[in-house]
C-alpha positions as CSV (number, residue, x, y, z in Angstrom):
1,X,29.2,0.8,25.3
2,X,32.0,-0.7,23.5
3,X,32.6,-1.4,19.8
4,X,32.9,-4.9,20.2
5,X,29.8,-4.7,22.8
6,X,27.9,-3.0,19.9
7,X,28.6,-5.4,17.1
8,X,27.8,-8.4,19.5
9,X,24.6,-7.1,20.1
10,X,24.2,-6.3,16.8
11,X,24.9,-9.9,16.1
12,X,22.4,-10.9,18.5
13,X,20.0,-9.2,17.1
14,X,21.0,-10.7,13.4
15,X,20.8,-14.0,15.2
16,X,16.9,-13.5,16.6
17,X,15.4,-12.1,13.3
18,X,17.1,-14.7,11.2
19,X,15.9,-17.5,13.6
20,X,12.1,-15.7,14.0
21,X,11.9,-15.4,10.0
22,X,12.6,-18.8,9.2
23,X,9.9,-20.0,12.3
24,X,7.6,-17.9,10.1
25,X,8.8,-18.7,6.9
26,X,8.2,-22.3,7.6
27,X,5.0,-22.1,9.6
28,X,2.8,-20.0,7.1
29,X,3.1,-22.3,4.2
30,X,3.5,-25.5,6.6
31,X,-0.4,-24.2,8.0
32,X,-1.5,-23.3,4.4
33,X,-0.6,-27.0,2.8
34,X,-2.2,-28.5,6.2
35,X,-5.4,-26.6,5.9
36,X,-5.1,-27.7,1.8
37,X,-5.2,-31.3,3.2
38,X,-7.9,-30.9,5.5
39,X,-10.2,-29.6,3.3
40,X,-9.6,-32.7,1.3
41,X,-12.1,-34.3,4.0
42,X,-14.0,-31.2,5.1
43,X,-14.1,-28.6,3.3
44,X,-15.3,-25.6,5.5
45,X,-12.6,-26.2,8.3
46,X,-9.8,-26.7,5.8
47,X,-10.9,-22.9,3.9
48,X,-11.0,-21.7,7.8
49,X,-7.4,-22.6,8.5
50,X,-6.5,-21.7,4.8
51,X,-7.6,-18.5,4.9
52,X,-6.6,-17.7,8.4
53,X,-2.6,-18.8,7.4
54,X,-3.4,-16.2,4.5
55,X,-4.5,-13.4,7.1
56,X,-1.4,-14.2,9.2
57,X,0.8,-13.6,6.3
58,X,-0.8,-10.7,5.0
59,X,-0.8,-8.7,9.1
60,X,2.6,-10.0,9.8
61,X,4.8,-9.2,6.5
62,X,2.7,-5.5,5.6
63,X,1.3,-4.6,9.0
64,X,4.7,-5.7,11.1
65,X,7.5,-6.3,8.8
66,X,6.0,-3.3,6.8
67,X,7.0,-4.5,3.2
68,X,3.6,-4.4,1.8
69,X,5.2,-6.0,-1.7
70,X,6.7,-9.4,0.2
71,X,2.8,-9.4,1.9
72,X,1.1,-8.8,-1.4
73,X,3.5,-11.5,-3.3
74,X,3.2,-14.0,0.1
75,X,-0.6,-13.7,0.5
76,X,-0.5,-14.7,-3.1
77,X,0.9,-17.9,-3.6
78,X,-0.6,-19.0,-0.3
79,X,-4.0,-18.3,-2.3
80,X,-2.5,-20.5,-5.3
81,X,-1.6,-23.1,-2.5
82,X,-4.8,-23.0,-1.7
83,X,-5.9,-24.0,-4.8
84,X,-2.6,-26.7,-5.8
85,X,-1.5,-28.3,-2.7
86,X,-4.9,-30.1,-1.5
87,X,-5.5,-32.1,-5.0
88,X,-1.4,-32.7,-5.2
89,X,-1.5,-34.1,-1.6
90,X,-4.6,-36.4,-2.6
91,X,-3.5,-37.6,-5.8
92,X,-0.5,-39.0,-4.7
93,X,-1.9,-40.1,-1.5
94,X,-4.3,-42.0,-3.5
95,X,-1.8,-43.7,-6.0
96,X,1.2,-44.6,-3.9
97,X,-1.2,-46.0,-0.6
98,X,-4.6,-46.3,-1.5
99,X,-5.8,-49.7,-2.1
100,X,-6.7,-50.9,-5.8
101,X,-10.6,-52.2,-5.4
102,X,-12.1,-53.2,-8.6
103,X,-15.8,-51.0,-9.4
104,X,-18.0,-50.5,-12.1
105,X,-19.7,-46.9,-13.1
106,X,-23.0,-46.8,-12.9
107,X,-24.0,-43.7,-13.5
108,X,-22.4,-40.3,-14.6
109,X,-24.6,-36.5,-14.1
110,X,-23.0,-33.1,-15.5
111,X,-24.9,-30.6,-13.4
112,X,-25.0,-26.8,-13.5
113,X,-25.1,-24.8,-10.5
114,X,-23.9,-21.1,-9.4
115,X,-20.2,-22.3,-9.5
116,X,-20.7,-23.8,-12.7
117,X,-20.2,-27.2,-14.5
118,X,-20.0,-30.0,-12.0
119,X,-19.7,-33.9,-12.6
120,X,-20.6,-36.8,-10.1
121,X,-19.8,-40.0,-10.8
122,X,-20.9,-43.2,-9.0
123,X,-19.4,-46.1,-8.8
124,X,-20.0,-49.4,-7.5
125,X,-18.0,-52.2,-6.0
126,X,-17.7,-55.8,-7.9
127,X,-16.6,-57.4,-4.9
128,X,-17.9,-57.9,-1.4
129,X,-20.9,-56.2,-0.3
130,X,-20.9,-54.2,-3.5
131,X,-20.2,-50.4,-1.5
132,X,-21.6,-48.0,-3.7
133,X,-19.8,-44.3,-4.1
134,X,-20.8,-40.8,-5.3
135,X,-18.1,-39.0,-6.4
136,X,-17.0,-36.0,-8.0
137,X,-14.2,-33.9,-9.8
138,X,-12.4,-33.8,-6.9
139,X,-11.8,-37.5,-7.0
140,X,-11.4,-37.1,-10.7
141,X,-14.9,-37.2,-12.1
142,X,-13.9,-35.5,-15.6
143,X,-16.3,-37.5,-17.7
144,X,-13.6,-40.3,-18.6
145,X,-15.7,-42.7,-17.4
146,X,-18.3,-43.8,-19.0
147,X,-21.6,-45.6,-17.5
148,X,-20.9,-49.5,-18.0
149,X,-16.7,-49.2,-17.3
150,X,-14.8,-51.2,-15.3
151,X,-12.6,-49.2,-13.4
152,X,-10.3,-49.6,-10.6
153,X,-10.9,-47.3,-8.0
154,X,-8.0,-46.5,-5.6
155,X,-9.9,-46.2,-1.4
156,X,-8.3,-44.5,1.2
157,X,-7.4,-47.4,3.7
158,X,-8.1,-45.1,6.6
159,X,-11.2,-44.5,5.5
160,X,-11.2,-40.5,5.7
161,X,-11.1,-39.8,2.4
162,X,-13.7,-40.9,-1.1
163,X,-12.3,-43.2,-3.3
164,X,-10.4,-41.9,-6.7
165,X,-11.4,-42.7,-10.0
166,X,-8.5,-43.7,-12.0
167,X,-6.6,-41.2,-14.6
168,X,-7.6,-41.4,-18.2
169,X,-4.7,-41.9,-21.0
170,X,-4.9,-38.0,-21.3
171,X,-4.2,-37.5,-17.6
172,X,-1.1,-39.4,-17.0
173,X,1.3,-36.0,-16.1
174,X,-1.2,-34.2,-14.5
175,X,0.5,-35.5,-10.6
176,X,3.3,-34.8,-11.6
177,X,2.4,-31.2,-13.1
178,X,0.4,-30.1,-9.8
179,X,2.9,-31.9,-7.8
180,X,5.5,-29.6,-9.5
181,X,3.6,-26.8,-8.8
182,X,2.7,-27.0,-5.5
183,X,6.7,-27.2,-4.8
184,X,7.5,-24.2,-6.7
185,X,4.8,-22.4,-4.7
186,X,6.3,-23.4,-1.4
187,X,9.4,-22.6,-2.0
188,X,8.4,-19.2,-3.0
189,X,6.1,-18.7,0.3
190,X,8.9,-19.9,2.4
191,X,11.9,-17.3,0.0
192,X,9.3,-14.2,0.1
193,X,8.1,-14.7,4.0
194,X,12.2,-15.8,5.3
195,X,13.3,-12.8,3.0
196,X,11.0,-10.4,4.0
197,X,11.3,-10.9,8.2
198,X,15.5,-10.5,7.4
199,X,14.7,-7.0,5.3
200,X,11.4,-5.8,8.1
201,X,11.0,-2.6,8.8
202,X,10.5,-2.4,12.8
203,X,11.8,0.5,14.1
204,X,15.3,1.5,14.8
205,X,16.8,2.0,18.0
206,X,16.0,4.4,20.4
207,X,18.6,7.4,19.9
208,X,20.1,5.8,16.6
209,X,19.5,6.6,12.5
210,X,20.0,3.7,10.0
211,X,23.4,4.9,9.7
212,X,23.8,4.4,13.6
213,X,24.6,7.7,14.7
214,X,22.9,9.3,17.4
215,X,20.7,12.3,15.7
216,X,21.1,15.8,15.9
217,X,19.5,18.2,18.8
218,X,17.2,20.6,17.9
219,X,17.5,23.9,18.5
């Protein structure tokens, strides 16, 4: 084989990895966020596909790729996704097309369980049939609500999702600081998983050493 036929290959081969890392780098935290907004309407199925993402990342980058730091840093911030990307997705959801639907609170319980401190409000409707909604901290229920408000209550107008109690004078960068977040930890997912597919460690070829020349016979 030629030179030129060698560095085409070569190029080829370039070509493939940086195309297969960026398919990966895109798809783990692309499946991570999705199971993040999933679990915003059932939980258990949303952790499934959250976790299973993680797993991917984790078998592919150390077991695969073989660079067990990239799949300990990439396994990671798809945990912190886990954790960012589901409220971020909901809040702003909530704010920019949820409808505005005027409520009252009618009752607030802090509760201790195994997980700890947990808040439900509910919240009923001054208008129409007069709906009435339980929710909890993850629509917002922080205790800035008081039983007797008026609130305006933001409702999913598909209907998948519980309706969010509005941000309290303390809360107003809190989007924008788990938006910011979430960001940061996608790009780093996407850097860590593209970067680490274009550096993997899966075998040379046959006959060749890293530095390309064929190896020496034993005697």
């Amino acid at each position: 084989m030629s030179v030129v036929e060698v560095e085409r290959s070569q190029e080829g081969v370039r070509g493939r990895r940086a195309l297969n890392s960026a398919m990966w780098a895109l798809l783990i935290p692309g499946g991570t966020a999705l199971g993040a907004a999933i679990a915003q309407h059932t939980v258990w199925v949303g952790v499934i596909v959250m976790l299973g993402f993680t797993a991917v990342a984790a078998c592919l980058i150390g077991g695969f790729w073989h660079r067990a730091r990239a799949a300990t840093l990439a396994s990671v911030s798809c945990f912190a996704l886990m954790l960012f990307a589901g409220p971020a997705m909901y809040e702003v959801y909530m704010k920019t097309a949820g409808d505005p639907v005027p409520a009252v609170v009618t009752q607030v319980v802090d509760t201790h369980n195994r997980r700890g401190p947990a808040m439900f409000c509910t919240v009923t409707e001054t208008g129409g049939d007069h709906t009435v909604h339980k929710v909890s901290q993850q629509q917002n229920c922080f205790g800035q609500a008081k039983v007797g408000d008026r609130v305006e209550i933001r409702k999913d107008p598909l209907g998948l999702l519980k309706p969010r109690l509005p941000d309290s004078p303390d809360q107003e960068d809190t989007t924008e600081i788990t938006v910011a977040i979430t960001l940061g930890l996608l790009l780093l997912t996407i850097a860590t998983v593209f970067h680490a597919g274009q550096r993997r460690r899966d075998g040379q070829p046959l006959g060749l050493t890293r530095q390309g020349a064929a190896p020496a016979r034993r005697r």
